[in-house]
N, C-alpha and C positions, 0 to 999 in steps of 0.2 A: 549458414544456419547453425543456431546454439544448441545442442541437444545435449542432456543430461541424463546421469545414470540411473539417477533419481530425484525426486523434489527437493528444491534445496542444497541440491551441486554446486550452484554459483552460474545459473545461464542468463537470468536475471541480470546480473552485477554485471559479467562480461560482456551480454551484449549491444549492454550502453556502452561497455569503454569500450566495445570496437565501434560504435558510430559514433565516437567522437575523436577516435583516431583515424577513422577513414575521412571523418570531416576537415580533418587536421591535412589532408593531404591535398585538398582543396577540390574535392569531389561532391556531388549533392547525394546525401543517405538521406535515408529513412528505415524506420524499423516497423517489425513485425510481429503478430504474433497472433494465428487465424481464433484460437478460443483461448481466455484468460477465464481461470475461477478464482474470485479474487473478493472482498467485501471493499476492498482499497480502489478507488475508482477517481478520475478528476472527470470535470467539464471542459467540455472543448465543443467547436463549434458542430453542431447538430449534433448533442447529446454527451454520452458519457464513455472514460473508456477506464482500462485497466492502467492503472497509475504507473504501474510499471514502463507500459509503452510510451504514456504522458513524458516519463523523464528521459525516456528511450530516444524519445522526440525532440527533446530542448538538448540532449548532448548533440543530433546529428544536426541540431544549428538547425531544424525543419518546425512547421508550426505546425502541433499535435491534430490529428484529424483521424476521425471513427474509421477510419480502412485501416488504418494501423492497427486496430483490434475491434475485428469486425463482430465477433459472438463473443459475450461479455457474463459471466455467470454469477450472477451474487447468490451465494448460501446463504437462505431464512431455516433451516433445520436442516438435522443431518441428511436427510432424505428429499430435499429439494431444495432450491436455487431457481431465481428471477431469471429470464434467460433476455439479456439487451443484445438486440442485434442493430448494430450499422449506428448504434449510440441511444436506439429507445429500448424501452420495455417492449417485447412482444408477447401478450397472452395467448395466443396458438401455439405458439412454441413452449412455452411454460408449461404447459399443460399438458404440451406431447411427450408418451414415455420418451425416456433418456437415447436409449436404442434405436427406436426410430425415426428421429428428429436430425440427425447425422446429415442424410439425403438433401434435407429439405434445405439446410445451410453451408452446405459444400458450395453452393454457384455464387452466393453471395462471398463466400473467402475468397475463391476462385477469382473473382472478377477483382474483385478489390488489391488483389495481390497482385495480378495483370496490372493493372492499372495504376500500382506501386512502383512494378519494376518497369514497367513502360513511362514515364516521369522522372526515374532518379537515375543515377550510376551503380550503384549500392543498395539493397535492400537489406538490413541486418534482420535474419528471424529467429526468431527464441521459441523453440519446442514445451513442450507441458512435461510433467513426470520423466516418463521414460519412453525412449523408441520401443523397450522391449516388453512392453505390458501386451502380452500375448493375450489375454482375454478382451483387450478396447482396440486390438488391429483391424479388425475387420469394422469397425464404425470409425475407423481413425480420422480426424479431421484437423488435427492439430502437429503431427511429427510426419511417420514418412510419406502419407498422402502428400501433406505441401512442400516436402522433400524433393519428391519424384515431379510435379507438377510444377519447381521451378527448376529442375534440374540442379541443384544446392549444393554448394560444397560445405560438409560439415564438420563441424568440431564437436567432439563429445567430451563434456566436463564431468567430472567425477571427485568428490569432498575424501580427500586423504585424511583429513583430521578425525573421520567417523572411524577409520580402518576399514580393510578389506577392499580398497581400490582397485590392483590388480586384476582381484576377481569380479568388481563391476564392471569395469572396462572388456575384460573376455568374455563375460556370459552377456552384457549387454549386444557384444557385438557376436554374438554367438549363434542367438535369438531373433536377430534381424536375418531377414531375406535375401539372399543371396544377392540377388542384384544391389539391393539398396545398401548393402556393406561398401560397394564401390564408391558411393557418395562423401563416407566420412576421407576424410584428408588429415587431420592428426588426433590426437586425443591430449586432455589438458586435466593436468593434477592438480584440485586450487587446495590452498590451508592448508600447507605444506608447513610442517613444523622444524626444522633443525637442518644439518646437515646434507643435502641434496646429492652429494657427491655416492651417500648409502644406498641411493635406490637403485644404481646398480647392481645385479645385470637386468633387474627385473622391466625397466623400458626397452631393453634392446630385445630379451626373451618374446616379448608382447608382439612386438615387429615381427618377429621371426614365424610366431603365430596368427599373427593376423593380417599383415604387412601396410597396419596403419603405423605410421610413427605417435611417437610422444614430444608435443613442439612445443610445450610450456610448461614449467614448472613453479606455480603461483605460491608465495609464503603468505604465511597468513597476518592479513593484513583487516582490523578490527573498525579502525580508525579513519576509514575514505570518506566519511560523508554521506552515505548513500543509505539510503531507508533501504532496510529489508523488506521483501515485496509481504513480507504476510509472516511474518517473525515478531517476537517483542525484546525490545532490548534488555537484555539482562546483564544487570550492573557489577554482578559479580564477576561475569565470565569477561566482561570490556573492563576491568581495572577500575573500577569504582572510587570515586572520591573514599575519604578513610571517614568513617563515619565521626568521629571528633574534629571533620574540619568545619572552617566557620560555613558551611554552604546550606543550601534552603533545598529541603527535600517537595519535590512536584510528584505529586501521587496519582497515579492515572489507573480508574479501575478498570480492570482488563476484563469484562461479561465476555462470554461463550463466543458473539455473535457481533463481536468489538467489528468497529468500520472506521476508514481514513485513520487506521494508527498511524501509518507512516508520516502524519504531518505536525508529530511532536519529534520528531527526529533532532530539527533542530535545539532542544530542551537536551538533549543528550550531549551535546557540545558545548553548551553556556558553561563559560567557567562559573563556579559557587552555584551551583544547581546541579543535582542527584535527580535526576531520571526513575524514578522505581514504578513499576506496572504493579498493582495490588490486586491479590484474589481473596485475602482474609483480613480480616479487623484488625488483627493484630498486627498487618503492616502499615496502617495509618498512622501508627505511631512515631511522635515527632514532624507529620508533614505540617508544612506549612500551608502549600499549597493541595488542594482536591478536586481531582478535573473528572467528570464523567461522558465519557468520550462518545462519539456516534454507536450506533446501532443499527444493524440491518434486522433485527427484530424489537422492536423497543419495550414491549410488554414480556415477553418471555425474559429478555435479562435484566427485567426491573424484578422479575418473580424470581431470580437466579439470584441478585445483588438481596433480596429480602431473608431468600435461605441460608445466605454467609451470614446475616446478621451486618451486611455492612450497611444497610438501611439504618440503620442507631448509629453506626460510629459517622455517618457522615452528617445525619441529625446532629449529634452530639459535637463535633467541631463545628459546624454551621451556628448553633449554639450559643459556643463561645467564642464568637468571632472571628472563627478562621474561613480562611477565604474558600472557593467554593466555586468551579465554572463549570457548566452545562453544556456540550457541542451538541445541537443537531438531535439527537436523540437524548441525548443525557439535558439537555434543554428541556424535552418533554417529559422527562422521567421526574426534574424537577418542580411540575406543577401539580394541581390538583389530581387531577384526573385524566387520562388515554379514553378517546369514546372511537369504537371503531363501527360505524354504522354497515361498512363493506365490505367485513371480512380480512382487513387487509393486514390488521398485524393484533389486534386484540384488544380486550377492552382491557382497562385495570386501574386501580387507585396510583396515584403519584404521589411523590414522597412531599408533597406539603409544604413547600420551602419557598414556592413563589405562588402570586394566585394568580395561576394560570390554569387553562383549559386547553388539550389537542384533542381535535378531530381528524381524524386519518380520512384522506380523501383516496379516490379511485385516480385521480389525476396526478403523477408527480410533477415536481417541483425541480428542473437540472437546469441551472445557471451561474454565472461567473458574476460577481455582484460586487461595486465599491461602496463604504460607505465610511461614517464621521463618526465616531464616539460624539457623545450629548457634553455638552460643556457644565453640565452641571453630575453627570457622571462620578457616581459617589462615592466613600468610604475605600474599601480596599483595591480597588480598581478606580479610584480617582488620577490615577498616573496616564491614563486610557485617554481622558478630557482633552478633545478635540483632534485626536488619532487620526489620521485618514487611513483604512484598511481596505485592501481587496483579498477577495477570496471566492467561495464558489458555496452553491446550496445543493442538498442531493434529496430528498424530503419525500413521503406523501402527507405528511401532518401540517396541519393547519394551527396555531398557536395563537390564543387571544385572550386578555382577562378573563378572570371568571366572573359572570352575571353576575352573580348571586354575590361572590365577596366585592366585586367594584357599587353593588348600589351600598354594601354597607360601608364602602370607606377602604377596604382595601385595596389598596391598588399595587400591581408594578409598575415599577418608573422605567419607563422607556432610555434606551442608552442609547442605541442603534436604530436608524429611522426604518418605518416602511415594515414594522414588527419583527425584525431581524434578534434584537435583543431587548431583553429585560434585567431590572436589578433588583432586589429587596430592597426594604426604605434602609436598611440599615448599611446597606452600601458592600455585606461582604460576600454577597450570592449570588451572580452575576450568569446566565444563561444566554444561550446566541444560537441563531441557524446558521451562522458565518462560518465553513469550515474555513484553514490558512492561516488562521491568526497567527499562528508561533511559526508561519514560515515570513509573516511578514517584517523586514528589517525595524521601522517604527515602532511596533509592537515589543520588540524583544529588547530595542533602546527603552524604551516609554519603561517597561516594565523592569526590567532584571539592568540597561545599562552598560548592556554589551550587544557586539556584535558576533555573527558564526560566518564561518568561510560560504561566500558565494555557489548555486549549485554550477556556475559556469566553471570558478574555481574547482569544483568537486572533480566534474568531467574530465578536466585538465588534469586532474593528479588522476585517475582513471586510466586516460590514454596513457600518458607517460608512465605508468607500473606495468600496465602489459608488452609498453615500447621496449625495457627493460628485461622484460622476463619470458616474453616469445623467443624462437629461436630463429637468428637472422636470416630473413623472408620470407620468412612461413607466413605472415600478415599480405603483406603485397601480391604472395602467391595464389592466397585464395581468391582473387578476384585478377587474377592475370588472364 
């Protein structure tokens, strides 16, 4: 089991590359991880999970399935979150305070985790925040509960590049329970910058006080491939193209309540392509391209994207011809009007650029979907004409011409069958429910011309960095 000192330690990252180094050893893994809060989600068969586990899954060489993240949490506002168990929506649970809801989805983790490590060799599990959030122990359902429950040998990671490692590593394991200190097995330094040989005496001190070792010393490494589970990339701090080189900047606006970011990742690898997440007007400048990515609230951060003002600058390039795509919510944000008859995400005007109409239905929409760009597929996305793409839907909105502007003649031209997607007549406004696109190889040929390293590839440079940087057999040990 992965546990961390805090969010965003690196458990995530490490505990795909340990199922795809333990897969490497010719074992059957699978990974874990009993609640995920997360807007990043894939489809998989009966329902949906935390994306995280999704890739957790394709490293241990196993086919993604809802036991692998059995309680699924998507934030619609600060104060609440969808709650998917076992890959659906459950409105009882949704609706039950936070505190007492614990109870009711322990037997579901419970079994599903049985039933994980009864099937495989290896179960790799990845913990939430921290073991040491002393006020969520007693409703704990995510760290030492399925700790102690599978008897886990753990590793706790901790981000050196923030500072003050030593001291998360002690007070974490300080704070934990007497018994359950017994469980952890080493402790793992990631984003280790410089010289390794300095951190002396301070891992052997640590030992001497706690009598966990220190069995990896991870450098930081920006460049794997690997989508951050709920991070945006930021072009400055990964080495960014130099902004005089000949490349085409891809502007993705990052709203409050952004969902599936991680599936432009690959946009972050394309050689002659800049990557930039946009929250003000004034970063649209020079894009070429302008993507309005999912949404797990879709009316709230079209009212969020209207108070930047970025409502004008993406009018205003749309305008003048610059190109313009819509994912999933930002599909819906591009049409007329949001009509929510059920409460479910809010009514509101749409920014006018296709004529289109959503109505939020009570029923969602989780499927894995192939389909064909239209051969007649126009203007700036004519490269698309005759594509064949897979990818996946996540939706309660329902997307369809507007009445009133199709009797008079307006219309969108369908791209994608089956109302998947639409386009302006003019060719360079292009909206879709199809999440994937930019991980699908065709697509990023059709488009940009290049190709990015395989996520099999990924995996592989994954295992082989921590083959390198664990300390010989501390891997094998923990499952001996």
């Amino acid at each position: 089991m992965v546990l961390g000192t805090t969010s965003g330690a690196g458990k995530s990252w490490l505990a795909t590359a340990l199922c795809r180094w333990y897969a490497r050893q010719g074992l059957k893994v699978a990974p874990f991880k009993a609640q995920n809060m997360s807007n990043n989600a894939r489809v998989v068969e009966g329902g949906e999970i935390g994306s995280a586990q999704y890739f957790q899954a394709l490293a241990a060489r196993a086919v993604p399935e809802v036991r692998m993240n059995p309680v699924l949490l998507k934030p619609e506002r600060d104060t609440h979150s969808q709650l998917v168990l076992l890959g659906q929506v459950h409105e009882e649970l949704t609706a039950m305070p936070w505190r007492g809801r614990s109870e009711h989805m322990w037997p579901y983790i419970a079994s599903s985790l049985d039933a994980l490590r009864a099937e495989n060799d290896v179960v790799v599990i990845e913990g939430a925040g921290s073991p040491a959030e002393i006020n969520l122990m007693a409703s704990d359902i995510v760290n030492l509960r399925v700790a102690r429950h599978a008897d886990a040998r753990c590793l706790l990671v901790t981000d050196i590049d923030r500072g003050g490692a030593f001291a998360h590593l002690y007070g974490t394991w300080a704070l934990m329970p007497e018994a359950d200190r017994a469980l952890l097995r080493g402790f793992v330094l990631n984003r280790f910058r410089g010289d390794a040989s300095l951190l002396a005496p301070a891992p052997q001190d640590l030992q001497r006080l706690t009598g966990v070792p220190t069995v990896a010393t991870l450098p930081m490494w920006r460049g794997h491939g690997l989508p951050e589970e709920d991070g945006l990339y930021d072009e400055a701090a990964h080495g960014a193209v130099p902004h005089d080189a000949d490349v085409r900047t891809v502007a993705v606006i990052a709203y409050p309540r952004i969902s599936n970011l991680d599936e432009f990742q690959p946009l972050a690898q394309l050689p002659g392509i800049r990557l930039r997440w946009v929250r003000h007007p004034a970063q649209l400048e020079g894009a070429h391209t302008i993507i309005l990515p999912g949404s797990k609230a879709t009316s709230a951060d079209l009212d969020w994207l209207r108070a930047q003002g970025l409502d004008r600058a993406v009018a205003a390039h749309a305008g003048a011809g610059g190109a313009v795509l819509g994912i999933c919510g930002g599909l819906q944000m591009l049409g007329e009007a949001l009509i929510d008859p059920h409460g479910i995400d809010g009514n509101a005007p749409g920014l006018g650029l296709l004529p289109l109409v959503t109505v939020f239905e009570q029923g969602k929409t989780v499927r894995r979907r192939s389909a064909t760009f239209a051969a007649d597929t126009p203007g700036a996305w004519s490269a698309l004409r005759g594509v064949a793409v897979q990818g996946y839907e996540i939706h309660h909105g329902q997307t369809a011409q507007h009445p009133a502007m199709a009797a008079a003649g307006q219309l969108a031209q369908p791209v994608l069958q089956d109302g998947l997607g639409w386009s302006n007549a003019a060719g360079n406004v292009l909206g879709c429910y199809l999440h994937g696109l930019f991980e699908d190889p065709q697509v990023l040929r059709a488009l940009y011309g290049a190709d990015v390293p395989t996520l099999d590839g990924v995996f592989d440079g994954l295992a082989d960095y921590i083959d390198r940087h664990f300390d010989a057999g501390a891997l094998p040990g923990l499952i001996a």
